[in-house]
N, CA, C, O and CB atoms as a CASP TS submission, in Angstrom:
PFRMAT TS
TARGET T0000
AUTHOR 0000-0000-0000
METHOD Language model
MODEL 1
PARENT N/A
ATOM      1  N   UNK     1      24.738  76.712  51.530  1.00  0.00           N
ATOM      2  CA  UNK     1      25.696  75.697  51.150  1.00  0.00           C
ATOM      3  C   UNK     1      27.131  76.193  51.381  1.00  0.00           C
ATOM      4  O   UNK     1      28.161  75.575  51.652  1.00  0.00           O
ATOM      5  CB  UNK     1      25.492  75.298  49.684  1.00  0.00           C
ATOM      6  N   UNK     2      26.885  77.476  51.195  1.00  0.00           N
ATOM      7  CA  UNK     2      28.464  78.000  51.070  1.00  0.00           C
ATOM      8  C   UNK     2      29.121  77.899  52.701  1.00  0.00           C
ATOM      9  O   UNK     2      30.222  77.389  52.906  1.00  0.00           O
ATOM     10  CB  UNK     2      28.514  79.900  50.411  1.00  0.00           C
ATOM     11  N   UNK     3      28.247  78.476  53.818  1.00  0.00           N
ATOM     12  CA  UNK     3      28.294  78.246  55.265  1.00  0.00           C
ATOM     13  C   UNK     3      28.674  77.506  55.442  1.00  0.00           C
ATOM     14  O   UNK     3      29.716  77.686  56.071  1.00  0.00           O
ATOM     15  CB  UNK     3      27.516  78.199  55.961  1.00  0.00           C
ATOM     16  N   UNK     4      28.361  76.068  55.162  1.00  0.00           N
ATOM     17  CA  UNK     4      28.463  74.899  55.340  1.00  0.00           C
ATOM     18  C   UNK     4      29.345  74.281  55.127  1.00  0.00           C
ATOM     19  O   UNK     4      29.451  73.280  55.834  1.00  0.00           O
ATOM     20  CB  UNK     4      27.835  74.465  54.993  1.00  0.00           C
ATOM     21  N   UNK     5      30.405  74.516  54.096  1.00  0.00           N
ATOM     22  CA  UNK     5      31.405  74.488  53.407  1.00  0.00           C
ATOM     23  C   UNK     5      32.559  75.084  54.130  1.00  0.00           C
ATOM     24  O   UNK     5      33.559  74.395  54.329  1.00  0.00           O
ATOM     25  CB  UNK     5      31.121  75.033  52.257  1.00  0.00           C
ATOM     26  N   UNK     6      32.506  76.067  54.455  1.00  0.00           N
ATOM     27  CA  UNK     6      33.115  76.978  54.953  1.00  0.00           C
ATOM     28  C   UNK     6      33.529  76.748  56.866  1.00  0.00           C
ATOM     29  O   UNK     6      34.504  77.009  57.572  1.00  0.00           O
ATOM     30  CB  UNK     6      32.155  78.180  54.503  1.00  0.00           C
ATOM     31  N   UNK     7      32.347  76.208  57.059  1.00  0.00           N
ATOM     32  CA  UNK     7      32.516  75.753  58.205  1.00  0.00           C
ATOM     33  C   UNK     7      33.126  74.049  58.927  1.00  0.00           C
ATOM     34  O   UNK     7      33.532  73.595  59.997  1.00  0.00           O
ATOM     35  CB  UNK     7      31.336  76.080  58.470  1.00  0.00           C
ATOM     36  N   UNK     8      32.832  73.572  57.460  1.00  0.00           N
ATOM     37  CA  UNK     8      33.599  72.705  57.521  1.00  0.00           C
ATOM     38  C   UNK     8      34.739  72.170  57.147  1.00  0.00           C
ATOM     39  O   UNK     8      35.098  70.994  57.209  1.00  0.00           O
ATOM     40  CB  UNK     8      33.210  72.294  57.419  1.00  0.00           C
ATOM     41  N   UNK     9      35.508  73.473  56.600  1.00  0.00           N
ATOM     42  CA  UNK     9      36.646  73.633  56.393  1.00  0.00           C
ATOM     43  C   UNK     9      37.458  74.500  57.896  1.00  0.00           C
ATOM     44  O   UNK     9      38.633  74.459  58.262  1.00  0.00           O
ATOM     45  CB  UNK     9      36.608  74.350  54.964  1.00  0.00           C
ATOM     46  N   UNK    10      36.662  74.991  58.295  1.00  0.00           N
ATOM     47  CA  UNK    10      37.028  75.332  59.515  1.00  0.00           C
ATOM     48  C   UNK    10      37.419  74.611  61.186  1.00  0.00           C
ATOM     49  O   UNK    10      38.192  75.026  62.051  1.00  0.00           O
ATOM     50  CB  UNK    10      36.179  75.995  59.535  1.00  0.00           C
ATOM     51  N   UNK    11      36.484  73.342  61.159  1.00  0.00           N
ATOM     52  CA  UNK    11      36.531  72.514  61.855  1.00  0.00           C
ATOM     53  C   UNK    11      37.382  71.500  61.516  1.00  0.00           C
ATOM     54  O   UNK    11      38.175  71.002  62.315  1.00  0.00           O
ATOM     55  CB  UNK    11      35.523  72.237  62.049  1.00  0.00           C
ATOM     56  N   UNK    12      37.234  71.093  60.114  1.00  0.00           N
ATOM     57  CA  UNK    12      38.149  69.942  59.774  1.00  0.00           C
ATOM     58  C   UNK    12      39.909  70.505  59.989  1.00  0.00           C
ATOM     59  O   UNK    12      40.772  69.638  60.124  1.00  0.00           O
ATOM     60  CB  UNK    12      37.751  69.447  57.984  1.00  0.00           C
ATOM     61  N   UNK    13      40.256  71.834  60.000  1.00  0.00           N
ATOM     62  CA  UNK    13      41.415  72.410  60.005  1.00  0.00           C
ATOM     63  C   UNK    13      41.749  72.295  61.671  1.00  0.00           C
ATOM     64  O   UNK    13      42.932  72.106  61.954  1.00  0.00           O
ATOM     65  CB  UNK    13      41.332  73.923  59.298  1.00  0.00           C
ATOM     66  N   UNK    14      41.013  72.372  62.513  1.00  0.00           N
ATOM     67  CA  UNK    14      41.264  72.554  64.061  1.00  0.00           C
ATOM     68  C   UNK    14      41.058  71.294  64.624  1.00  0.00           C
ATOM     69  O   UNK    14      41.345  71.005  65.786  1.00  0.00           O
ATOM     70  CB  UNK    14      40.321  73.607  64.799  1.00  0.00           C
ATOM     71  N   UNK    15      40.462  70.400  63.640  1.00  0.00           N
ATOM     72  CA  UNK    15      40.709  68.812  64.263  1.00  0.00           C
ATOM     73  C   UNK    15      41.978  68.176  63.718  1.00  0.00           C
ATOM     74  O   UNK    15      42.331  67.152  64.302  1.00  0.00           O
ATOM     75  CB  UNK    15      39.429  67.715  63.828  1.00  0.00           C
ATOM     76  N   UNK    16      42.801  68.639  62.606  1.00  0.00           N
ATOM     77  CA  UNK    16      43.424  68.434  62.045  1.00  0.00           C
ATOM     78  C   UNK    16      44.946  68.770  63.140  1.00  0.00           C
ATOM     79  O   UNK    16      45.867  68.037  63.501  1.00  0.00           O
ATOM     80  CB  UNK    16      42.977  69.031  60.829  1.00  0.00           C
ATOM     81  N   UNK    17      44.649  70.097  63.377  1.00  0.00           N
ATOM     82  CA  UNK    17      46.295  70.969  64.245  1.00  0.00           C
ATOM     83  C   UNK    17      46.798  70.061  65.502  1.00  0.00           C
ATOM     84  O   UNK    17      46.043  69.836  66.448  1.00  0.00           O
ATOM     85  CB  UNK    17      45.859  72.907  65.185  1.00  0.00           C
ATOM     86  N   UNK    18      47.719  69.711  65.461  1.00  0.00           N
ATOM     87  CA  UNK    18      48.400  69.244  66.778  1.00  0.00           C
ATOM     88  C   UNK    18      48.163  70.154  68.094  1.00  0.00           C
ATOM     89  O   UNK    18      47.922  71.356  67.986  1.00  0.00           O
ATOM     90  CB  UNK    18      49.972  69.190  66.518  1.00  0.00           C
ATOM     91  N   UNK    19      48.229  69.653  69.051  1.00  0.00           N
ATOM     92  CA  UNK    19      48.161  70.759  70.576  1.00  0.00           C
ATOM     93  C   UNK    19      49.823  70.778  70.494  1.00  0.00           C
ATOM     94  O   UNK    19      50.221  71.652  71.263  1.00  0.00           O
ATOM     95  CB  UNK    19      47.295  69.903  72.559  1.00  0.00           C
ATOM     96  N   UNK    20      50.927  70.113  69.824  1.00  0.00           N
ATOM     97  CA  UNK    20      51.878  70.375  70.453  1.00  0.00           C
ATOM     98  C   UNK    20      52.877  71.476  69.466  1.00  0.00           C
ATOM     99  O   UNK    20      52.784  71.335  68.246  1.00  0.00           O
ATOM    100  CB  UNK    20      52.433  69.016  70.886  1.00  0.00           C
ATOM    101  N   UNK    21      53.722  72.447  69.954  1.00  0.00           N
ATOM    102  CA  UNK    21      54.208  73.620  69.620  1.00  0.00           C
ATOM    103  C   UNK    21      55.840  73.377  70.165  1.00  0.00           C
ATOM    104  O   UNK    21      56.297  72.439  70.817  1.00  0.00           O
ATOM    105  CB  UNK    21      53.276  74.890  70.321  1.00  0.00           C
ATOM    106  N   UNK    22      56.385  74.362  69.735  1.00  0.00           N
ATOM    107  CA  UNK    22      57.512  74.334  70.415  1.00  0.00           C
ATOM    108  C   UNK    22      57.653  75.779  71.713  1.00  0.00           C
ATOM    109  O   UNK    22      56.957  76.794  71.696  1.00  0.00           O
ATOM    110  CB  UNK    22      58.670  74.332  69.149  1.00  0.00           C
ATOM    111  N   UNK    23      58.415  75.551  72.421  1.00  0.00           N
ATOM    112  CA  UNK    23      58.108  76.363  73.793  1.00  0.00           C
ATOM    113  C   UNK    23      59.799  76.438  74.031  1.00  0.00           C
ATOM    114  O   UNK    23      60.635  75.627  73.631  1.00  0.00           O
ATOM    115  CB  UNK    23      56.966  75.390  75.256  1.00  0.00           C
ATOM    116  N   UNK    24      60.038  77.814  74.898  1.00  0.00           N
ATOM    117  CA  UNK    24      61.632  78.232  74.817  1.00  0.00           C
ATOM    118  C   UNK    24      61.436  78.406  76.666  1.00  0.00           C
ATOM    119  O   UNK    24      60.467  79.054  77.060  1.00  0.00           O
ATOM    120  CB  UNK    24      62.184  80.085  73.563  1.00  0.00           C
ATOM    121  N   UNK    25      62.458  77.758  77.752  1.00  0.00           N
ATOM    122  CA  UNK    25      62.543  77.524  78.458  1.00  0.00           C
ATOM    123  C   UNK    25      63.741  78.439  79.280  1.00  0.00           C
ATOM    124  O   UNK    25      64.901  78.136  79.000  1.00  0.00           O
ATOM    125  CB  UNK    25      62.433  76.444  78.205  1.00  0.00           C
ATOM    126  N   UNK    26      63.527  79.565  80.300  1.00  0.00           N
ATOM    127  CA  UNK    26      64.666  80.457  80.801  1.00  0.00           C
ATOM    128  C   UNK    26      64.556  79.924  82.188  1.00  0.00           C
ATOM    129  O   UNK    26      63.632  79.379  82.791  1.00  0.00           O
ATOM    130  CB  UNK    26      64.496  82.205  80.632  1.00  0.00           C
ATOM    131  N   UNK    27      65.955  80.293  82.562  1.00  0.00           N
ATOM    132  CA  UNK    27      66.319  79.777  83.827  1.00  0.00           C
ATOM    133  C   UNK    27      67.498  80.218  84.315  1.00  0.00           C
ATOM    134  O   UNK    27      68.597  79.847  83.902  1.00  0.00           O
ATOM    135  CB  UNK    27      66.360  78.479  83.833  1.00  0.00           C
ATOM    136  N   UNK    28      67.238  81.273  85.485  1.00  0.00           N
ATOM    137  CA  UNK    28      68.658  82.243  86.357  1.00  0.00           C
ATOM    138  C   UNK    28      68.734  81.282  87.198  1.00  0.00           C
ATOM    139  O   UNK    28      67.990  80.390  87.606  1.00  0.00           O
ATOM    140  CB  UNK    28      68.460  83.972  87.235  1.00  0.00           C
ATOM    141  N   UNK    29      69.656  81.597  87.357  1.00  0.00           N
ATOM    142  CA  UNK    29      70.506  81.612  88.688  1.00  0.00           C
ATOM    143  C   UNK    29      72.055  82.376  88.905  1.00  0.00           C
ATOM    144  O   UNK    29      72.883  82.652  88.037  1.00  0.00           O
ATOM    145  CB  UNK    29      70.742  80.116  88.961  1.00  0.00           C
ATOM    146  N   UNK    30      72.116  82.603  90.382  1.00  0.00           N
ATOM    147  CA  UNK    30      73.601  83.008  90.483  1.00  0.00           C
ATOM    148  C   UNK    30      74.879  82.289  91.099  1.00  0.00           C
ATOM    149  O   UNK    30      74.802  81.724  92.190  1.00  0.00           O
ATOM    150  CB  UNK    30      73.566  84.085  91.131  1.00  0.00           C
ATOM    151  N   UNK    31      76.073  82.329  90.353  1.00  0.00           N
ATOM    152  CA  UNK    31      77.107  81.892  90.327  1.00  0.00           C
ATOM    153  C   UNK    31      78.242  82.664  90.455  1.00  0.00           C
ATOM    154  O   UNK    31      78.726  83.454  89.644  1.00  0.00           O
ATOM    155  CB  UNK    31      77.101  81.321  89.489  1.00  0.00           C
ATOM    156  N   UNK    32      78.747  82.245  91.941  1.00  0.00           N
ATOM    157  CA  UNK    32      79.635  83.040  92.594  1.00  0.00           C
ATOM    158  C   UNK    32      79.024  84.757  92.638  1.00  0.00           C
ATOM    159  O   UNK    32      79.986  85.511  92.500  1.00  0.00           O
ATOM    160  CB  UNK    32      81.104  82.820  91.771  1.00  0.00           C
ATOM    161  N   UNK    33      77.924  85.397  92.766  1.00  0.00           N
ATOM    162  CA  UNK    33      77.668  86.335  93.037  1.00  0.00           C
ATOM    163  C   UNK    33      77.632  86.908  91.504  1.00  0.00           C
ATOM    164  O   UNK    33      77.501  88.130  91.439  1.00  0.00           O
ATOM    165  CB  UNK    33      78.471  86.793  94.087  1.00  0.00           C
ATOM    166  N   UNK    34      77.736  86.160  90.175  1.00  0.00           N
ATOM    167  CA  UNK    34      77.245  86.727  88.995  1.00  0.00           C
ATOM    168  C   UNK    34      75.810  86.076  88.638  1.00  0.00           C
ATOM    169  O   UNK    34      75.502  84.885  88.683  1.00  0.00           O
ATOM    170  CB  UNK    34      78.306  86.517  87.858  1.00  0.00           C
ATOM    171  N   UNK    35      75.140  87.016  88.328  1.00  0.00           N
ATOM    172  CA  UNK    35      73.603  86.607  87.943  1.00  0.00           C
ATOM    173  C   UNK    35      74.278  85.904  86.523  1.00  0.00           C
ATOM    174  O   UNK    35      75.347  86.138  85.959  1.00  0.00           O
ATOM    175  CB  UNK    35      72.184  88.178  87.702  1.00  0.00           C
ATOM    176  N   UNK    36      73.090  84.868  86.177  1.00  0.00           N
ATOM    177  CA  UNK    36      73.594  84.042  84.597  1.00  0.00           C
ATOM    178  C   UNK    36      72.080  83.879  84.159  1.00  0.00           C
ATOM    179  O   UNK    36      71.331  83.831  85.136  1.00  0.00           O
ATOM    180  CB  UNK    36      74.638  82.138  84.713  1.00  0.00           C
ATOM    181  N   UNK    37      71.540  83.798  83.121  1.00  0.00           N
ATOM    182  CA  UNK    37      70.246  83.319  82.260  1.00  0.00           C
ATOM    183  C   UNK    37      70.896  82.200  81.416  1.00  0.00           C
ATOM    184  O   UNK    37      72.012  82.335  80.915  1.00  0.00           O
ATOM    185  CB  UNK    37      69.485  84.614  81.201  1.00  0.00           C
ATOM    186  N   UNK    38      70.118  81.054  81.280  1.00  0.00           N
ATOM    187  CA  UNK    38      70.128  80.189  80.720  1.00  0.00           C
ATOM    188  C   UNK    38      69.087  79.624  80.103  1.00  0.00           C
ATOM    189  O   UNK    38      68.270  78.887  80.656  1.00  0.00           O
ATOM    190  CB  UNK    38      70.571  79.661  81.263  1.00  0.00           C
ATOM    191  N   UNK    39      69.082  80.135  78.295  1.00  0.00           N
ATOM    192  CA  UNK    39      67.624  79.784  77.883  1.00  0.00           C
ATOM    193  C   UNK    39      67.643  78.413  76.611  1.00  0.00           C
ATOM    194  O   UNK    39      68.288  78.598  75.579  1.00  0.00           O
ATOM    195  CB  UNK    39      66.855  81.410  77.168  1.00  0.00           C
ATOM    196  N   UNK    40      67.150  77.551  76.751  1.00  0.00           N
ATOM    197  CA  UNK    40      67.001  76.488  75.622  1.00  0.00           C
ATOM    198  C   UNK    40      65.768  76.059  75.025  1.00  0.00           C
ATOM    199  O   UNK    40      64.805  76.195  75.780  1.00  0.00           O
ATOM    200  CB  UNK    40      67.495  75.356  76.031  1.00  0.00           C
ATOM    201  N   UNK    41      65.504  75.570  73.861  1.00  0.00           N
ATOM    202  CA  UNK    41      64.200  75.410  73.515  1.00  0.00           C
ATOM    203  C   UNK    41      63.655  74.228  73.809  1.00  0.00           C
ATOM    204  O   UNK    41      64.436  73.513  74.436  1.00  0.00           O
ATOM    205  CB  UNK    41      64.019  75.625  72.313  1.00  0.00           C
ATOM    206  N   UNK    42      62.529  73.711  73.580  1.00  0.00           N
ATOM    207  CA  UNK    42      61.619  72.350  74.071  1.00  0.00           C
ATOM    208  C   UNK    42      60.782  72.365  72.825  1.00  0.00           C
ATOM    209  O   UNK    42      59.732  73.006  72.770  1.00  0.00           O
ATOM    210  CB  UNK    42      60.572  72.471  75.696  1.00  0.00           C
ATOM    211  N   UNK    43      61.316  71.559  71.686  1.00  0.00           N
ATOM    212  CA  UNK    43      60.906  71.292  70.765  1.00  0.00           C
ATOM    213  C   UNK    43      59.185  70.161  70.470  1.00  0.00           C
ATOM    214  O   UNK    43      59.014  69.108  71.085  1.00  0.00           O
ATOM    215  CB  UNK    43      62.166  70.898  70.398  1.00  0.00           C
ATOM    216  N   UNK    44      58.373  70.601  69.667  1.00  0.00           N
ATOM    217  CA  UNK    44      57.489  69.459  69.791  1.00  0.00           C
ATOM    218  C   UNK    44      56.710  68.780  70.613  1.00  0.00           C
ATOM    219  O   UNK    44      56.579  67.558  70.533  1.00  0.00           O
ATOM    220  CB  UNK    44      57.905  68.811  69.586  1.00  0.00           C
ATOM    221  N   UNK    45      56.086  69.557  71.531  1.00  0.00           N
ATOM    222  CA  UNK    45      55.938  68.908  72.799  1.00  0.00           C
ATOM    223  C   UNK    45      54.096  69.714  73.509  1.00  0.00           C
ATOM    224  O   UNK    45      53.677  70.777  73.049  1.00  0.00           O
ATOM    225  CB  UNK    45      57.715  69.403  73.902  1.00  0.00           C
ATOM    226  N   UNK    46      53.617  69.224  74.188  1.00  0.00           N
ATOM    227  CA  UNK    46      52.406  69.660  74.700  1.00  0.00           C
ATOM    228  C   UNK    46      52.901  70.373  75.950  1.00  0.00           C
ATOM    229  O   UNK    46      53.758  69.915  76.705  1.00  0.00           O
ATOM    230  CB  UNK    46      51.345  68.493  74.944  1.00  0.00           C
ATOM    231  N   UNK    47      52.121  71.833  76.131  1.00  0.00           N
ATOM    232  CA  UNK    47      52.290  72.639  77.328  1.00  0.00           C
ATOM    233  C   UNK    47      53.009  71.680  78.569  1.00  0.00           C
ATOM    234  O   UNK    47      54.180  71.811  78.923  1.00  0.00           O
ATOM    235  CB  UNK    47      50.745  73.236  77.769  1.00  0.00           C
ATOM    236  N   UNK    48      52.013  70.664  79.160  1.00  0.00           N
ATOM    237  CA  UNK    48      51.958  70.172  80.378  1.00  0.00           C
ATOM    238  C   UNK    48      53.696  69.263  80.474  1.00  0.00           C
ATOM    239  O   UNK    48      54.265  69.193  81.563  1.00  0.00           O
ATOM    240  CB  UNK    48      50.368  69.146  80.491  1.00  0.00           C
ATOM    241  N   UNK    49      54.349  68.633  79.164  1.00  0.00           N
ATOM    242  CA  UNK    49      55.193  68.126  79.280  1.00  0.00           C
ATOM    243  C   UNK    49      56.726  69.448  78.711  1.00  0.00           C
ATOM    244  O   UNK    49      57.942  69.279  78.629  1.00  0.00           O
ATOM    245  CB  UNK    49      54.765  66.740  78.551  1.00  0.00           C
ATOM    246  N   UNK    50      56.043  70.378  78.504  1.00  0.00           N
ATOM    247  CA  UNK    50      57.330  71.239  78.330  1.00  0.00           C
ATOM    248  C   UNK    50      57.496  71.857  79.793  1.00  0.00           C
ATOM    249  O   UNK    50      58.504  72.508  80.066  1.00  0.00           O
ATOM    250  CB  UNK    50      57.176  72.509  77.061  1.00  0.00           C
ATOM    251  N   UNK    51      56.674  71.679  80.550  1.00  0.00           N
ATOM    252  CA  UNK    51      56.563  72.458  81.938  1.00  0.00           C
ATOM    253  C   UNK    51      57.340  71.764  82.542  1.00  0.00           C
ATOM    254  O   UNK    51      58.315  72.275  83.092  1.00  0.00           O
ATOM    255  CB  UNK    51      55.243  72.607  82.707  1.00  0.00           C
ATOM    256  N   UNK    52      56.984  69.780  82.613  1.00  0.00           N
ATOM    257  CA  UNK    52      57.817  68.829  83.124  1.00  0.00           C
ATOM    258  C   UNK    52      59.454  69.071  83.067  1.00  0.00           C
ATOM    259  O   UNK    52      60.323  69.101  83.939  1.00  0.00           O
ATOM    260  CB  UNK    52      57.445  67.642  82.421  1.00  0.00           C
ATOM    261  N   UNK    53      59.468  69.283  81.146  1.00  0.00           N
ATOM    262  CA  UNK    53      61.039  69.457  80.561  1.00  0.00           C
ATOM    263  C   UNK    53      61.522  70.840  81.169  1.00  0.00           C
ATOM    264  O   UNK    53      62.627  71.164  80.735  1.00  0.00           O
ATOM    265  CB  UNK    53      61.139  69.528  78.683  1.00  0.00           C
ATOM    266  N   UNK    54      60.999  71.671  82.007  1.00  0.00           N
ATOM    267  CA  UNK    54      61.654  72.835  82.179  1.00  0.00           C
ATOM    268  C   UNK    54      62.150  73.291  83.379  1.00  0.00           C
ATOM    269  O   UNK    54      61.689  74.152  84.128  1.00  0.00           O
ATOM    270  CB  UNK    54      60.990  73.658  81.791  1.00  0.00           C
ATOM    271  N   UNK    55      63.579  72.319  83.519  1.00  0.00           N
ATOM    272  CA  UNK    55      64.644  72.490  84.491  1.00  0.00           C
ATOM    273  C   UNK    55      65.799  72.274  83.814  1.00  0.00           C
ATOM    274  O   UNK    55      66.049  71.828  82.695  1.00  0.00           O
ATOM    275  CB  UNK    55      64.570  71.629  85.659  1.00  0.00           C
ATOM    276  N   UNK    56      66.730  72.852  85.099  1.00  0.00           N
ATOM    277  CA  UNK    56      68.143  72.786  84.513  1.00  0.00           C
ATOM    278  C   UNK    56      68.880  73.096  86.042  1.00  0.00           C
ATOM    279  O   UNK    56      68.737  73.866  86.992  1.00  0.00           O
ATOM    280  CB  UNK    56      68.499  74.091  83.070  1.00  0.00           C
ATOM    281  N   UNK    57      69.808  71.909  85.595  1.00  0.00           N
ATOM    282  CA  UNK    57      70.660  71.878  87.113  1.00  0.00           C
ATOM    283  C   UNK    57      72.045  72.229  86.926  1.00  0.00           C
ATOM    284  O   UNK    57      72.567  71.878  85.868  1.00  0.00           O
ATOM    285  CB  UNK    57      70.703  70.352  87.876  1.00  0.00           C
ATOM    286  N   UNK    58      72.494  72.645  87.483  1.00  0.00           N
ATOM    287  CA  UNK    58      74.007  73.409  87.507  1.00  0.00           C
ATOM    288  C   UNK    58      75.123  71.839  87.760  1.00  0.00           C
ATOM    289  O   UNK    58      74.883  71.156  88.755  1.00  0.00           O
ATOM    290  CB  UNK    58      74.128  74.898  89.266  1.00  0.00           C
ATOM    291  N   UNK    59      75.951  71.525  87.072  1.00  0.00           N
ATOM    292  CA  UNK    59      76.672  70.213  87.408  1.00  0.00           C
ATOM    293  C   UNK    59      77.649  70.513  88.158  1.00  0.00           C
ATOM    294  O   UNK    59      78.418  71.426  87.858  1.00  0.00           O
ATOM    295  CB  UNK    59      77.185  69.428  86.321  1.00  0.00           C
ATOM    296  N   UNK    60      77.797  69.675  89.432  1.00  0.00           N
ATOM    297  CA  UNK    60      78.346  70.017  90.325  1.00  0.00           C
ATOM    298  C   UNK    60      78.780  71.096  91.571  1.00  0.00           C
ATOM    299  O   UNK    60      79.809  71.346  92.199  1.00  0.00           O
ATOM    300  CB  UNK    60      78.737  69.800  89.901  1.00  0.00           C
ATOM    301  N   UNK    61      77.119  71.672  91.543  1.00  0.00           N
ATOM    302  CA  UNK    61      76.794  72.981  92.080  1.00  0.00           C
ATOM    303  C   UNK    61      75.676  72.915  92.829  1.00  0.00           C
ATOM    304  O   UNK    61      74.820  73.422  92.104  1.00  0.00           O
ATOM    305  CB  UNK    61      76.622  73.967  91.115  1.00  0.00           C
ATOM    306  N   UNK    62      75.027  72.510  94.117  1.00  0.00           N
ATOM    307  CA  UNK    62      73.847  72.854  94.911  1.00  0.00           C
ATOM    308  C   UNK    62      73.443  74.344  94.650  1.00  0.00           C
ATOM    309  O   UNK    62      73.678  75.125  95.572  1.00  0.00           O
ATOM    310  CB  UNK    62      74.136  72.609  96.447  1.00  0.00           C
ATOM    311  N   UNK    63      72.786  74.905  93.355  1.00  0.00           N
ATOM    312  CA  UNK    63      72.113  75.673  93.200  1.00  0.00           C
ATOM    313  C   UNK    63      71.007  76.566  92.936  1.00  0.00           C
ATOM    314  O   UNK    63      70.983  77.063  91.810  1.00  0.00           O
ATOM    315  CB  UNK    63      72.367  75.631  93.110  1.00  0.00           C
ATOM    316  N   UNK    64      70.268  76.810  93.587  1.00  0.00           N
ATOM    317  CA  UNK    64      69.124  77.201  93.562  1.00  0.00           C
ATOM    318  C   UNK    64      69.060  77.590  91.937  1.00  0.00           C
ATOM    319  O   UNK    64      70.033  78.247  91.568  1.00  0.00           O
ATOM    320  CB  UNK    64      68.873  78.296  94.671  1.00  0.00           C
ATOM    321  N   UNK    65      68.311  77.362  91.162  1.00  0.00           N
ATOM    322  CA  UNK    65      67.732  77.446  89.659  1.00  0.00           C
ATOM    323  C   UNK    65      66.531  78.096  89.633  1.00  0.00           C
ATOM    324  O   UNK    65      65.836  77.561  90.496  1.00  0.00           O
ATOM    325  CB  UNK    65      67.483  76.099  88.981  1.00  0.00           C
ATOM    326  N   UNK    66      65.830  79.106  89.011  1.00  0.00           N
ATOM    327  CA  UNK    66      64.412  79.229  89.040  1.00  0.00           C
ATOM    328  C   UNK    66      64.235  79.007  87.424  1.00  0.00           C
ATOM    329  O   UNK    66      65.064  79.719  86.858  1.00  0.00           O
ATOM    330  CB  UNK    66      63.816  80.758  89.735  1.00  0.00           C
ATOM    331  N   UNK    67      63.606  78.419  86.678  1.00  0.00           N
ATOM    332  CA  UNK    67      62.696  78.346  85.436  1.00  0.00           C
ATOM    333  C   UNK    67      61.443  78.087  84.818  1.00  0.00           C
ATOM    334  O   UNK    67      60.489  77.343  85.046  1.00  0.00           O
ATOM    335  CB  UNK    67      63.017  77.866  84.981  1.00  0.00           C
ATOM    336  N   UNK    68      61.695  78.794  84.105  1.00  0.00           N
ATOM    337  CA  UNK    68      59.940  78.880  83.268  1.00  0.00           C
ATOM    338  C   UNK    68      60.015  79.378  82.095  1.00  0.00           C
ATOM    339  O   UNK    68      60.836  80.049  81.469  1.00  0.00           O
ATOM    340  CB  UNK    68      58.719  79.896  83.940  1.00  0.00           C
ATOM    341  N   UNK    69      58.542  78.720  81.824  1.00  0.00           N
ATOM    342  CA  UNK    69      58.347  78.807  79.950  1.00  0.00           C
ATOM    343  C   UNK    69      58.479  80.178  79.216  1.00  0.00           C
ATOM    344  O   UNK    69      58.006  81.061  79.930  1.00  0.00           O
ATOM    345  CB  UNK    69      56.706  78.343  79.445  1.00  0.00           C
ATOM    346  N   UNK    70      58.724  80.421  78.613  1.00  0.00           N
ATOM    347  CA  UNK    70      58.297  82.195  77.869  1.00  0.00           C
ATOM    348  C   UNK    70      57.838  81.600  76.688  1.00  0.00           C
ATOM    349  O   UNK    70      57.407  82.300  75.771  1.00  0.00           O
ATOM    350  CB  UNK    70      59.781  83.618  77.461  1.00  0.00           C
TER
END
């Protein structure tokens, strides 16, 4: 009985958890020949759409950007 209990406190807890987390988003690039990091967070959100959210464009700058999740 106790197993049973136990296990269904275990399952009911992992059907319960959201898939979505918060995820922190970095992204170099260089400007005028200075390297820069640029990191912001992605609050609330599922892997596949923090991946979507994880760019960042330089305003008024054709610049190559590289980013990704950590």
């Amino acid at each position: 009985m106790k197993k049973v209990l136990f296990l269904s406190l275990v399952f009911g807890g992992l059907a319960l958890t959201s898939c979505k987390k918060d995820y922190e988003c970095e992204c170099k690039y260089n400007l005028g020949g200075e390297p820069i990091t640029h990191t912001f967070d992605i609050k609330d959100v599922k892997k596949k759409d923090a991946e979507a959210g994880c760019t960042y464009n330089v305003p008024g700058f054709d610049i190559n950007v590289d980013c990704s999740l950590k």
